[in-house]
Backbone bond lengths (Angstrom), bond angles and torsions (degrees), N, CA, C in turn:
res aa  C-N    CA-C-N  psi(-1)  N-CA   C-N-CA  omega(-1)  CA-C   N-CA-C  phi
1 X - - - 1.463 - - 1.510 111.88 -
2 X 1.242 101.28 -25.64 1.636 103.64 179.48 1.098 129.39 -78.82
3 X 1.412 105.18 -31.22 1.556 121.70 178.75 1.877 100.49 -81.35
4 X 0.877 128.48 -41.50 1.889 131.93 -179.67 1.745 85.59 -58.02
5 X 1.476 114.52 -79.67 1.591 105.18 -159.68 1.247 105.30 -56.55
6 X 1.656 156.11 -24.96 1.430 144.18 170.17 1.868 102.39 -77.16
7 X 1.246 125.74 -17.02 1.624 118.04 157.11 1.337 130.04 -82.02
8 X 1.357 98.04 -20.22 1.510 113.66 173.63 1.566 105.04 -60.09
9 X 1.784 95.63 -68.81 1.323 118.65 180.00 1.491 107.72 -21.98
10 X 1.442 113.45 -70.22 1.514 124.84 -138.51 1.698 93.52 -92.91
11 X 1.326 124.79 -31.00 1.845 114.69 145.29 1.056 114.28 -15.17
12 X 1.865 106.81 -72.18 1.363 119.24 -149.21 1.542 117.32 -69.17
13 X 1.668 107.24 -44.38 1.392 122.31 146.67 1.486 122.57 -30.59
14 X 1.369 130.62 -57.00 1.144 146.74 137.50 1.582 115.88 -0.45
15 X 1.265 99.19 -82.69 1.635 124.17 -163.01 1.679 100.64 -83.04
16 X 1.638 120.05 11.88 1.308 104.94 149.15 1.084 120.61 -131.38
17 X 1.372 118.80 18.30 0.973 147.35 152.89 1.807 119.49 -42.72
18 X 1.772 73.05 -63.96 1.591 87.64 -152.26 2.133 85.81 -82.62
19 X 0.952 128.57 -20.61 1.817 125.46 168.86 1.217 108.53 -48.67
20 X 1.273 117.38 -46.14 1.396 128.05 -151.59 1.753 100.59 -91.49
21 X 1.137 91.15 -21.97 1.798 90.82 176.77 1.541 98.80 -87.17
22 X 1.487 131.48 -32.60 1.646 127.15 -167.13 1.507 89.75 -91.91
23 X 1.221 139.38 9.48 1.560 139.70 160.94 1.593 104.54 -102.31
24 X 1.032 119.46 -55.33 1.475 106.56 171.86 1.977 109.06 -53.94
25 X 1.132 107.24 -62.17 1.477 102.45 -174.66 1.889 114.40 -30.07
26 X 1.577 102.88 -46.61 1.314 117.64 -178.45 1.079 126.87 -59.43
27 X 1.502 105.70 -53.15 1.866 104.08 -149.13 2.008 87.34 -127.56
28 X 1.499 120.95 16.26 1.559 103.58 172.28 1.162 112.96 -128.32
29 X 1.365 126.86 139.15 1.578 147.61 174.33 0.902 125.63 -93.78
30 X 1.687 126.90 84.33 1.461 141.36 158.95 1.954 89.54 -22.59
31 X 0.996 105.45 128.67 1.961 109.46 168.15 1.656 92.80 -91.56
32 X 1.519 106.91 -35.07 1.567 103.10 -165.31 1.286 117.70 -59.65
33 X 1.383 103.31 -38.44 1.591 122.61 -178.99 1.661 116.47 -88.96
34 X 1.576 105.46 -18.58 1.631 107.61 176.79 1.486 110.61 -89.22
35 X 1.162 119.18 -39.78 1.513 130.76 -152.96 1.636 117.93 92.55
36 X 1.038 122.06 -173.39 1.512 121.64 -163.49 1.565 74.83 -112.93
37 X 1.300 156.47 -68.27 1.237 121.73 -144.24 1.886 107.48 -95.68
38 X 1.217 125.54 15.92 1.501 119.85 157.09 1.518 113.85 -100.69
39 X 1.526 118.04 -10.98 0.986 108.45 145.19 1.576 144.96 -58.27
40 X 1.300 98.80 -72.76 1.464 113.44 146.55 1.512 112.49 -31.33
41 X 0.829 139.66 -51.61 1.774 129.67 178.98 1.471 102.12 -72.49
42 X 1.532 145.06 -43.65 0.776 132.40 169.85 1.914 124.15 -73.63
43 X 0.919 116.77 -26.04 1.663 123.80 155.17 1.669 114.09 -43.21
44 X 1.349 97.96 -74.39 1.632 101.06 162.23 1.076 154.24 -60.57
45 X 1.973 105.66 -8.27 1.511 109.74 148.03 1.650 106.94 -72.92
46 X 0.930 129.81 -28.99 1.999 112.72 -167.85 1.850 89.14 -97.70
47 X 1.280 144.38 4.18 1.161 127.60 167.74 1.670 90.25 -74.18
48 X 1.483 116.84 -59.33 1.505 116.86 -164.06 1.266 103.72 -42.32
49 X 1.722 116.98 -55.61 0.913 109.31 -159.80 1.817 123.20 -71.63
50 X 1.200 112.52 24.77 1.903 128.62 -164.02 1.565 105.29 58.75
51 X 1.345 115.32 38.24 1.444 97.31 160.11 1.481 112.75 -105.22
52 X 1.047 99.73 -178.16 1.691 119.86 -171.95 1.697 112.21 -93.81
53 X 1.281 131.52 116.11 1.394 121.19 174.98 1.894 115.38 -120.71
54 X 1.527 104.12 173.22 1.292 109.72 -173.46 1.554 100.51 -119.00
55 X 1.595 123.05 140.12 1.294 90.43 174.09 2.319 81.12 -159.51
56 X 0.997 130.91 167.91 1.033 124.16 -159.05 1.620 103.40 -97.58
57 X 1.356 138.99 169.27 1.254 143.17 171.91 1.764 116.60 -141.00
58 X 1.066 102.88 -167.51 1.395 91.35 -173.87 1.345 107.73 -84.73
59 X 1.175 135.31 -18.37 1.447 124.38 162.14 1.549 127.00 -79.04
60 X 1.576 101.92 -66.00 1.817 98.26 177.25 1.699 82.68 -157.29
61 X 1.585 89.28 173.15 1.599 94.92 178.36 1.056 153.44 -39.53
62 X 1.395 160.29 142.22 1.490 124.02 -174.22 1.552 101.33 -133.96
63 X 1.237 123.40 -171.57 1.345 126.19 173.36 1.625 103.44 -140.20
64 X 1.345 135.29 128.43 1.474 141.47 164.54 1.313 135.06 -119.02
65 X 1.005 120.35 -177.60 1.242 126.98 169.00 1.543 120.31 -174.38
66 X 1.347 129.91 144.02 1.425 121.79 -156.59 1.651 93.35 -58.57
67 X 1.512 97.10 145.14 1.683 112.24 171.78 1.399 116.85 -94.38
68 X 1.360 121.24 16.06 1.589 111.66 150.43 1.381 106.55 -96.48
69 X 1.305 122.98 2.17 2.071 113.68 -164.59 1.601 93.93 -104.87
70 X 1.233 107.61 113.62 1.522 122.72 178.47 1.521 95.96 -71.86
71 X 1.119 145.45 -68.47 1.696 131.26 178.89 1.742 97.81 -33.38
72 X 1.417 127.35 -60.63 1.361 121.25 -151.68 1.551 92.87 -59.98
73 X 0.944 127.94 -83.22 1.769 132.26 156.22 1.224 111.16 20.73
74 X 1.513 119.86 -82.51 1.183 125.95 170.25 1.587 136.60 -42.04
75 X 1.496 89.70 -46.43 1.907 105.73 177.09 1.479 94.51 -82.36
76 X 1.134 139.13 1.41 1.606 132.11 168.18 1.413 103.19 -96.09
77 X 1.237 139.20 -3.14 1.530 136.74 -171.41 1.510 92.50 -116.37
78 X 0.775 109.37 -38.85 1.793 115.38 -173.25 1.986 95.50 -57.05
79 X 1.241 95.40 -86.46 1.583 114.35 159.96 1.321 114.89 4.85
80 X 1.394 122.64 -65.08 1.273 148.36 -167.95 1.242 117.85 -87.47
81 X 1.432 103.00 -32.83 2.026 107.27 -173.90 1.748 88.47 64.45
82 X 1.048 121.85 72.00 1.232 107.03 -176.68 1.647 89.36 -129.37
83 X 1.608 117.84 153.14 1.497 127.44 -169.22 1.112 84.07 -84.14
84 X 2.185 127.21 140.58 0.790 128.34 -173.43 1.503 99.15 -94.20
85 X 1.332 120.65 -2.57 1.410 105.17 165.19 1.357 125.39 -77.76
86 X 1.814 115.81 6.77 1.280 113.13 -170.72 1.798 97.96 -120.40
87 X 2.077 96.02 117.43 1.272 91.31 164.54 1.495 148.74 -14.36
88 X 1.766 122.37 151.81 1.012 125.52 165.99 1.598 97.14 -125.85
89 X 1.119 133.50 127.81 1.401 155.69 130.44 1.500 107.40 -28.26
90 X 1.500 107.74 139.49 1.437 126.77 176.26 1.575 112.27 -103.92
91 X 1.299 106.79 158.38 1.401 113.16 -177.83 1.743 105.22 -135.91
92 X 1.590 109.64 127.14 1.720 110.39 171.75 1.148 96.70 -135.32
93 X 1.655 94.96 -174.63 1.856 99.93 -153.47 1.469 102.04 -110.89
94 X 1.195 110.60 -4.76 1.690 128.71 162.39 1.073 134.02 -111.75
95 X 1.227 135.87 147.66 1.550 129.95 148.71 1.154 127.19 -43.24
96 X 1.695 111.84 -51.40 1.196 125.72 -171.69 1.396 114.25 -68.37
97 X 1.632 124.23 -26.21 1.337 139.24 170.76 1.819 125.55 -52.49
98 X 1.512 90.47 -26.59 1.123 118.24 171.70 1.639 132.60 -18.12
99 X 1.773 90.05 -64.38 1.525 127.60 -164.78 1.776 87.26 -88.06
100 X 0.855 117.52 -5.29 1.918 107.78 -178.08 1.703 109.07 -82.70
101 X 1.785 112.26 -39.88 0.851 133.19 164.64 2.065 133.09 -83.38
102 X 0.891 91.79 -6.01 1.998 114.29 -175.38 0.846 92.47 -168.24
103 X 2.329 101.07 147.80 0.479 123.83 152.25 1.978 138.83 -73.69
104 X 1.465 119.61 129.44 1.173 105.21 -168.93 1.647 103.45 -153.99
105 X 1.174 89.92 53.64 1.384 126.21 148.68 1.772 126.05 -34.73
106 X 1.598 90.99 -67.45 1.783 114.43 -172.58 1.695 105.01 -79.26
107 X 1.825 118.10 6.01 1.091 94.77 174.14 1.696 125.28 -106.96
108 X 1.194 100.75 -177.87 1.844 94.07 -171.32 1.690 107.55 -83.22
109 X 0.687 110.02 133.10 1.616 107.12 173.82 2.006 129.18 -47.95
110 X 1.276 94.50 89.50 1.176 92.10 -176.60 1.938 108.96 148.68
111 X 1.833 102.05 -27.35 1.552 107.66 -160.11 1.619 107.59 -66.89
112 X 1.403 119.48 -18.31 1.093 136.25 -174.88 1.615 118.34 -61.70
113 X 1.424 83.85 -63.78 1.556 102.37 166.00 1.405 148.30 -70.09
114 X 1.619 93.24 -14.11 1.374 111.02 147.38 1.299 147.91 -123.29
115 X 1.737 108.44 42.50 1.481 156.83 162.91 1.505 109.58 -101.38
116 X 1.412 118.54 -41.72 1.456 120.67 -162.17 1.634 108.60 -152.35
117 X 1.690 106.52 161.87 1.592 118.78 -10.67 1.847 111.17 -50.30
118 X 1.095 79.38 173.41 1.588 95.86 -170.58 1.494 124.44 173.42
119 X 1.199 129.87 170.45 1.773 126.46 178.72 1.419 92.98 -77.34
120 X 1.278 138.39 27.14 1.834 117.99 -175.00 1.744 92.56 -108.09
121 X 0.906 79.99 -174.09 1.847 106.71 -165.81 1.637 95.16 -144.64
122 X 1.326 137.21 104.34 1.334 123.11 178.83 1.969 101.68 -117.64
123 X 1.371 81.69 121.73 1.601 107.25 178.49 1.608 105.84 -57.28
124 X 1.693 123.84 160.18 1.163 118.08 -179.96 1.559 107.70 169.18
125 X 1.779 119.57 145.99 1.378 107.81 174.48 1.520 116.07 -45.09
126 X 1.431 128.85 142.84 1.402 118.87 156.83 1.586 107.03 -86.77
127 X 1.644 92.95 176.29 1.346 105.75 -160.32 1.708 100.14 -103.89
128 X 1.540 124.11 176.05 1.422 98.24 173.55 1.390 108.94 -93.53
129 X 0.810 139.75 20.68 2.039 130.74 159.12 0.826 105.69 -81.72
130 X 1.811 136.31 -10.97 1.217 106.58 -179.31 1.605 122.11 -86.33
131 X 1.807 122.20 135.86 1.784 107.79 -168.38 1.524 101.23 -4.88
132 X 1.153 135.75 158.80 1.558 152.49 120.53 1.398 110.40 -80.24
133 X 1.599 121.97 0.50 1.338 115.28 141.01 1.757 131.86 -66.66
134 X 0.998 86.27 -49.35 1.563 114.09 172.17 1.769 116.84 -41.63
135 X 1.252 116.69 76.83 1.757 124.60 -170.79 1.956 100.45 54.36
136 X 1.141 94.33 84.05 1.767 106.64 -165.75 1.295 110.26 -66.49
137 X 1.618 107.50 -18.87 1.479 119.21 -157.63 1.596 102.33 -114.12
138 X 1.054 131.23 -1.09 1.504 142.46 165.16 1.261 120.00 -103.88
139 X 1.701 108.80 122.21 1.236 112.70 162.39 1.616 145.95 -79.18
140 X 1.551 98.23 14.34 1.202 109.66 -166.23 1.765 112.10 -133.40
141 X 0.865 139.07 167.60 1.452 117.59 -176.55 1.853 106.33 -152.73
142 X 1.700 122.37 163.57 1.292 87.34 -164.08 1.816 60.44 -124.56
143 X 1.659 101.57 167.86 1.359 133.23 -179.08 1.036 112.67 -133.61
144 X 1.648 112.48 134.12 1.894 135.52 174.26 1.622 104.20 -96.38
145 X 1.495 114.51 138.44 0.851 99.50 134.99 2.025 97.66 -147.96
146 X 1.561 95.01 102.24 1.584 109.69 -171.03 1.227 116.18 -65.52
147 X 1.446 119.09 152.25 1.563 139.10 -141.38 2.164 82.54 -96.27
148 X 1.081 111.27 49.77 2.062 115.28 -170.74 1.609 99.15 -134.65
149 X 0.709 105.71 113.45 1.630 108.53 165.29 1.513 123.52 -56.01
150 X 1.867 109.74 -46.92 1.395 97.41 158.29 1.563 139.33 -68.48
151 X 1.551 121.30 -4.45 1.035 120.69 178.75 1.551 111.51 -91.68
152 X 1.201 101.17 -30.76 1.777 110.82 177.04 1.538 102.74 -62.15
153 X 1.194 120.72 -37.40 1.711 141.19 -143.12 1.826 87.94 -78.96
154 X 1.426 105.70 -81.90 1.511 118.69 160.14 1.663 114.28 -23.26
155 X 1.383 131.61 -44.26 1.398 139.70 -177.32 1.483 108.71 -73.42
156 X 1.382 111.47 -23.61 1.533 93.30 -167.39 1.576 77.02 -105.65
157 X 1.279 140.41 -22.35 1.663 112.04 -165.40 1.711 102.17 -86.83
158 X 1.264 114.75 5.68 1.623 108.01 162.82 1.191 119.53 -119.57
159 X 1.491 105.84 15.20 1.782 108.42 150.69 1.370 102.95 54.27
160 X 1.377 126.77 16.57 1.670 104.79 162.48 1.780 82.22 -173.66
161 X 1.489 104.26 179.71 1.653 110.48 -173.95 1.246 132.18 -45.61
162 X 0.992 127.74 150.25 1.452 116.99 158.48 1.626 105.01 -112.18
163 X 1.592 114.51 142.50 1.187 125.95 173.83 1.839 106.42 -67.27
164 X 0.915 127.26 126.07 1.859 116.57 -169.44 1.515 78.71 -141.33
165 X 1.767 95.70 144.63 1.452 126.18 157.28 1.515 114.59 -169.07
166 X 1.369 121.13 165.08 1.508 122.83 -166.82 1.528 111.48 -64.35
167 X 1.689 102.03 135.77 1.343 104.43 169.55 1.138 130.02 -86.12
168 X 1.860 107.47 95.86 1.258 120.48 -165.16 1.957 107.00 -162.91
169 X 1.045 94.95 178.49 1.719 96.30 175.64 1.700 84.58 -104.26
170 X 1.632 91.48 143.03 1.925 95.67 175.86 1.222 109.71 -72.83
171 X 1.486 111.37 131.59 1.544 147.93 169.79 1.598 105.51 99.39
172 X 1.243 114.28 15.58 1.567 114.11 -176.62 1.738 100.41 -102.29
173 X 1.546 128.22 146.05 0.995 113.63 166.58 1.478 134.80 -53.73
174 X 1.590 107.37 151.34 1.743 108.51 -161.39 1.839 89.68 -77.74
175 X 1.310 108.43 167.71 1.206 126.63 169.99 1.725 130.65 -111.56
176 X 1.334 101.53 134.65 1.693 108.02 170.94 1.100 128.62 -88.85
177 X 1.725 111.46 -21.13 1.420 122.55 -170.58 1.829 110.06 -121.30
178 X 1.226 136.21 139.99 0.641 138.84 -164.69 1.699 118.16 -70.99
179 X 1.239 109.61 -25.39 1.445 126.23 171.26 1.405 102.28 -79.32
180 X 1.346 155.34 -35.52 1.170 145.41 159.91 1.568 118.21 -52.22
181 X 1.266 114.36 19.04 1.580 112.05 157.46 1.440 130.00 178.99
182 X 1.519 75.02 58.47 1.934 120.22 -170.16 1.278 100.60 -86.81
183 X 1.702 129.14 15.99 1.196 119.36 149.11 1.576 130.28 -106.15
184 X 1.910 88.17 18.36 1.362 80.33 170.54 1.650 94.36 -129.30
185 X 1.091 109.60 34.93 1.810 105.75 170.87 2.061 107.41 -65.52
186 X 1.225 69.20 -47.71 2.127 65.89 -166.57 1.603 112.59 -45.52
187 X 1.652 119.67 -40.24 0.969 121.02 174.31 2.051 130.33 -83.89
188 X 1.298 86.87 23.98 1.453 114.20 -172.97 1.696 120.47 -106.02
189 X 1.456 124.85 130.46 1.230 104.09 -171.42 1.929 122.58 -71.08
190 X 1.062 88.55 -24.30 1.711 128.05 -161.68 1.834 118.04 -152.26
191 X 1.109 110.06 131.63 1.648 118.21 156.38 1.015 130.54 -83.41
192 X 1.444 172.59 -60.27 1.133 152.60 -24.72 1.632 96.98 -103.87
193 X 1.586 119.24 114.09 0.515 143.07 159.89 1.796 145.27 -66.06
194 X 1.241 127.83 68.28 1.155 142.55 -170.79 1.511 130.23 -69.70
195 X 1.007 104.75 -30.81 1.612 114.00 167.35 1.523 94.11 126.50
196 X 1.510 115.40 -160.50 1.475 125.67 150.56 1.201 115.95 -54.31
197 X 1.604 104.78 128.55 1.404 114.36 159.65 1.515 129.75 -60.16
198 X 0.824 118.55 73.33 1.810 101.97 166.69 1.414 147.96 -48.01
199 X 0.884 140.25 151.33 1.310 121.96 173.96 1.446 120.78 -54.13
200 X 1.573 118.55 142.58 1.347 96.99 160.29 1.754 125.70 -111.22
201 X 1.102 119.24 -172.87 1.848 110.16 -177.32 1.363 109.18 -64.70
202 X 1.220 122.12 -28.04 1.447 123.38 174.23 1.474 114.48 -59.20
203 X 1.683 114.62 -43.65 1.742 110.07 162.17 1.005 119.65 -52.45
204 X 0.938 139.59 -47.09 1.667 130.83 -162.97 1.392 99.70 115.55
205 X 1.475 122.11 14.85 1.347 121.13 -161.37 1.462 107.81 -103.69
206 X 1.336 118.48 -172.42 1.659 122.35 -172.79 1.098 129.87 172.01
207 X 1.366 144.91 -0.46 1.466 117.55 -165.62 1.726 89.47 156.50
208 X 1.650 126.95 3.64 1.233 121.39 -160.60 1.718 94.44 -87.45
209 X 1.421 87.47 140.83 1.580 91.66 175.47 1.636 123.53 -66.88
210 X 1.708 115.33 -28.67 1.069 119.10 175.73 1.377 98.44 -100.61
211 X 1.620 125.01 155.70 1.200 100.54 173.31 1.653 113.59 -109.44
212 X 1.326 129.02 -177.91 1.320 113.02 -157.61 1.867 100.80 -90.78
213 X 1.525 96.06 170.69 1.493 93.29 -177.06 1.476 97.16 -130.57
214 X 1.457 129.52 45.02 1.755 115.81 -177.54 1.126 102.36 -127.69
215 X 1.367 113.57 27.43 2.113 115.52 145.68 2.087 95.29 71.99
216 X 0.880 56.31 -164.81 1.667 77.00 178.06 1.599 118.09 -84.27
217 X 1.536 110.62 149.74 1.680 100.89 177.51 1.631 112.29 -93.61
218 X 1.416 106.62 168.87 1.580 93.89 -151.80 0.955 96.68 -131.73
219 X 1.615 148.54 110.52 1.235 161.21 -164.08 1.125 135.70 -108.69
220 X 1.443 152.10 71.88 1.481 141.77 -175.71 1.359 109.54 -60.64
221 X 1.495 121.08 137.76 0.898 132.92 -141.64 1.935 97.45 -141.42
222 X 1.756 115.58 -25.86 0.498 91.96 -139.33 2.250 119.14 -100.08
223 X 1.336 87.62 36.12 1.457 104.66 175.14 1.690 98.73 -108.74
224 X 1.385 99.12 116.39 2.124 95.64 178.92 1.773 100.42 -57.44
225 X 1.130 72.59 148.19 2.095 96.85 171.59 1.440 119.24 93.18
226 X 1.735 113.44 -42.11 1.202 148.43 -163.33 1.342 108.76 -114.10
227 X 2.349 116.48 122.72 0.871 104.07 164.32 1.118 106.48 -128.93
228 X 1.557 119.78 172.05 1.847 108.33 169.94 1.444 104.24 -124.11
229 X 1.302 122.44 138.89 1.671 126.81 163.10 1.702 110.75 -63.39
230 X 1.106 85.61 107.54 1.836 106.48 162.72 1.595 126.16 -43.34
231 X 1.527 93.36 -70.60 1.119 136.84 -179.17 1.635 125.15 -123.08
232 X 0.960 154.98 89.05 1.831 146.18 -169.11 1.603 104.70 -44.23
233 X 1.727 122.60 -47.16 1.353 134.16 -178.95 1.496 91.07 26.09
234 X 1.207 120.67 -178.21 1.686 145.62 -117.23 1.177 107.90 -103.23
235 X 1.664 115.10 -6.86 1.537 122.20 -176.41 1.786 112.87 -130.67
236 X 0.886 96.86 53.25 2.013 107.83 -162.51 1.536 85.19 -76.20
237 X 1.021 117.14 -88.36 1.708 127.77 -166.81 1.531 112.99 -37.34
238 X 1.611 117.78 -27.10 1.335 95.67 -176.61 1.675 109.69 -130.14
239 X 1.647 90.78 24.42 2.004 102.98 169.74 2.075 81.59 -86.75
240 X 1.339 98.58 -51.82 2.102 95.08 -160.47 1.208 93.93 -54.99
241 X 1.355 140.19 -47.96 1.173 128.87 -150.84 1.707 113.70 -80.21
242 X 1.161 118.19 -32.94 1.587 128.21 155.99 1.897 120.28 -45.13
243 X 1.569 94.56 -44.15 1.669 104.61 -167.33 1.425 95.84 -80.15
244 X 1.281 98.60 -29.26 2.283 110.24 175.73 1.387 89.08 -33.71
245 X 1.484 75.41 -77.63 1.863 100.63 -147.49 1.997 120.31 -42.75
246 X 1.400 108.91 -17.28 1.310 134.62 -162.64 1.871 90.98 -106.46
247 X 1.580 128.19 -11.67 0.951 99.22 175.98 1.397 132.09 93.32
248 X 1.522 102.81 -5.41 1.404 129.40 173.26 1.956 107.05 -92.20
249 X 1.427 105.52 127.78 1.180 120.30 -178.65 1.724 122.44 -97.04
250 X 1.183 123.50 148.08 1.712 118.46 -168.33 1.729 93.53 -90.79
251 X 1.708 104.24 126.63 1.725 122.10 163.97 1.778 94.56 -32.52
């Protein structure tokens, strides 16, 4: 009996083995082996098409889907087990794109641009084009635009937001590596696979052997003068010290 249940076992071990390899074959994109722009072209056929993708940023992984497609929206909350009363964050391929999507009116000329790109997330009224699917019950919305070339790259070839949040099930740790959340490939349109995340100069990061996993810092922004930390995430010391310098004080 002992020897059947340790053959059973090591089958079964086996046989998810071998899934997880005919899911990688399928739905993940070596970048190393694709390039950054056949990736990107292939990311943005399954965004069009309302699927859901994974693709890496300058902090840790994320998962999206365009933020005007109310199905993509949905299959990104599903995905996640995520409370639909709890925001999703936007992602554009500019700074300047910014103000199309939020209002940012109350800010000083310049604070934008020297926040981002970057690991921050800066909170702010939304505008009305953005879904009214999209966190239906919030008037405020927070916006990426990450210190990654492929995520910016992806933002400008879909010409309008992407819905972005961590690639993970909610309350599970976020991920750096793309195999740390290879149980949600099957339900994924695409991987794009980048390797380890590293830090970038915009974190505050450098030289750490592990790399960090606390996403981006998350900032409301959207009372002038006055800001409050959301989130601390990976760039605390040098989001305050920017909003310092501009004269902006912490709620």
């Amino acid at each position: 009996m002992l020897f059947i249940r340790q053959k059973t076992a090591s089958l079964s071990c086996h046989c998810v083995r071998l899934v997880r390899t005919s899911v990688r074959m399928e739905r993940v994109v070596d970048m190393k082996s694709a390039g950054e722009d056949s990736s990107v072209k292939t990311a943005l056929a399954h965004l069009q098409r309302g699927d859901v993708v994974a693709f890496p940023t300058d902090t840790i992984y994320g998962v999206s889907c365009l933020a005007q497609n109310t199905s993509g929206i949905r299959q990104l909350y599903a995905i996640k087990r995520r409370d639909a009363k709890k925001p999703i964050a936007i992602c554009v391929g500019n700074v300047s794109e910014i103000n199309k999507y939020a209002v940012c009116d109350g800010l000083p000329q310049g604070l934008l641009d020297s926040l981002l790109p970057g690991a921050v997330t800066v909170v702010l009224q939304r505008r009305p084009c953005l879904n009214p699917e999209l966190n239906p019950e919030a008037s405020l919305v927070g916006v990426r635009v990450p210190d990654h070339p492929l995520s910016r790259h992806l933002a400008q070839a879909a010409n309008e937001p992407l819905a972005l949040t961590s690639a993970n099930i909610s309350s599970e740790p976020s991920c750096v590596r793309a195999e740390e959340f290879s149980h949600l490939w099957p339900q994924l349109g695409v991987v794009l696979d980048g390797g380890v995340i590293q830090p970038s100069s915009s974190s505050g990061g450098g030289g750490e052997e592990e790399p960090s996993r606390k996403g981006s810092t998350v900032v409301d922004l959207s009372d002038t003068g006055v800001y409050r930390i959301i989130r601390p995430g990976c760039a605390l010391e040098s989001t305050e010290r920017v909003l310092h310098s501009y004269g902006w004080k912490e709620k």
